[in-house]
N, C-alpha and C positions, 0 to 999 in steps of 0.2 A: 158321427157319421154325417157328411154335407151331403148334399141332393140322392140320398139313397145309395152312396155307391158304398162296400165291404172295406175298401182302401181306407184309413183312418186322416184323414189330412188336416191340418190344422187350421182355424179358421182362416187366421193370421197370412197364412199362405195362397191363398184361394184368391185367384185374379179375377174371374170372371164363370159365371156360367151358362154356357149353351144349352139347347137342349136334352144332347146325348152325351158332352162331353162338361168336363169340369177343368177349369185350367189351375193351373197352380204351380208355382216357385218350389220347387227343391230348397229343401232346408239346406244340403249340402251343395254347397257354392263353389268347391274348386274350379271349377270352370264358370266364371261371371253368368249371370242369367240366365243357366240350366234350370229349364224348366218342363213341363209333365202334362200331358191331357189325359185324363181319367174317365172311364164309361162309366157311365151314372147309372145302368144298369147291371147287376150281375153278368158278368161272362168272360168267361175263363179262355179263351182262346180269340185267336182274331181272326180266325176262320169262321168264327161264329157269329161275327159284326155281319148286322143287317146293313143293306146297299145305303139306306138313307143316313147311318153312321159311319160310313165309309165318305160318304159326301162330303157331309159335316167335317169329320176330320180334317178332311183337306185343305176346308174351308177354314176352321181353325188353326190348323199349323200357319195358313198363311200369314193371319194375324197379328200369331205369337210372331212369327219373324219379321214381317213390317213394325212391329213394335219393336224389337229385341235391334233391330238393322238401325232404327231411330236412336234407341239410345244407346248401344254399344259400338259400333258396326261392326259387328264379329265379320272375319275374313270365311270362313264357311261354317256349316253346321253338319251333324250328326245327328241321325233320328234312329232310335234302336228302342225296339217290344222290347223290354229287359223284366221279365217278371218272373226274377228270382226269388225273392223276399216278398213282395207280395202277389200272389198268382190270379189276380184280377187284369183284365186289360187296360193297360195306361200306354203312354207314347212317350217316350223321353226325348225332349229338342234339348237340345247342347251344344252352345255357341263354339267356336273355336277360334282360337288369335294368334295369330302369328308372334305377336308382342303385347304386353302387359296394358293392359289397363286399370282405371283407376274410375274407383265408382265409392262415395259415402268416406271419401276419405281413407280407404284400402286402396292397396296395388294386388291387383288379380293376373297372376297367370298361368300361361298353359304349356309346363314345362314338355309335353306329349305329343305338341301339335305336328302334323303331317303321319300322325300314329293312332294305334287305338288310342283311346282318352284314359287316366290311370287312376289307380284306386285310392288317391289320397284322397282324405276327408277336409273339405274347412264348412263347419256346420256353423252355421249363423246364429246370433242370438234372435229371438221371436221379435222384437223390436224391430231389428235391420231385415227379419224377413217378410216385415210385414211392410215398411219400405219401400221394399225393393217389389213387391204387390201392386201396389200404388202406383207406381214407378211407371212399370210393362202396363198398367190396367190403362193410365192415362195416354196411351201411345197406341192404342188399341185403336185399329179401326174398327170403325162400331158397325161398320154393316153386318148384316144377318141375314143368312140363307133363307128365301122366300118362303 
């Protein structure tokens, strides 16, 4: 468990952490630099986020995507509560490309784009997800909510 939250995430994965939210890389990569903000608190609904982790969020998404915009430049993104599988509140950003790209020596693409995004898997080895951690963390603007 990282910063107390129910979600199980890998260290490896973990870019960065805020106060109320935890960032972190999707192990599954089909789409290049899909990645996750996770509430470090218990709570199951996102009607239940307090105003000051509603802020944050936003403050965070921004981040991931001035980072994600630096090193990919995905042509738009997808933000979807998807908590299926695990019923904690997390935030999925998921780049989207009109055309392939190439990151670590792979070619990434996104045979779906201008559509929902689709349920193929390319799950990464711990190695390349921790990488690709690095990666988004180093790209990161560092400012923080006052």
């Amino acid at each position: 468990m990282i910063g107390g939250m129910r979600i199980r995430l890998l260290p490896e994965s973990v870019i960065d952490e805020a106060p109320n939210w935890t960032l972190a890389v999707n192990r599954n990569q089909n789409l290049l630099g899909k990645v996750m903000l996770v509430a470090r608190r218990p709570v199951s609904s996102v009607v239940d986020l307090r105003a000051e982790e509603w802020l944050e969020l936003r403050h965070e998404i921004g981040r991931l995507c001035a980072a994600l915009d630096a090193l990919f430049q995905p042509d738009q993104y997808n933000h979807a509560f998807l908590m299926n599988v695990d019923a904690e509140v997390h935030l999925h950003v998921v780049p989207r490309y009109r055309h392939d790209r190439q990151w670590s020596g792979e070619v990434f693409s996104d045979p779906h784009y201008g559509g929902l995004f689709g349920t193929e898997e390319r799950v990464l080895e711990l190695e390349k997800v921790a990488d690709l951690a690095v990666a988004v963390r180093g790209r990161l603007p560092h400012l923080r909510i006052p």
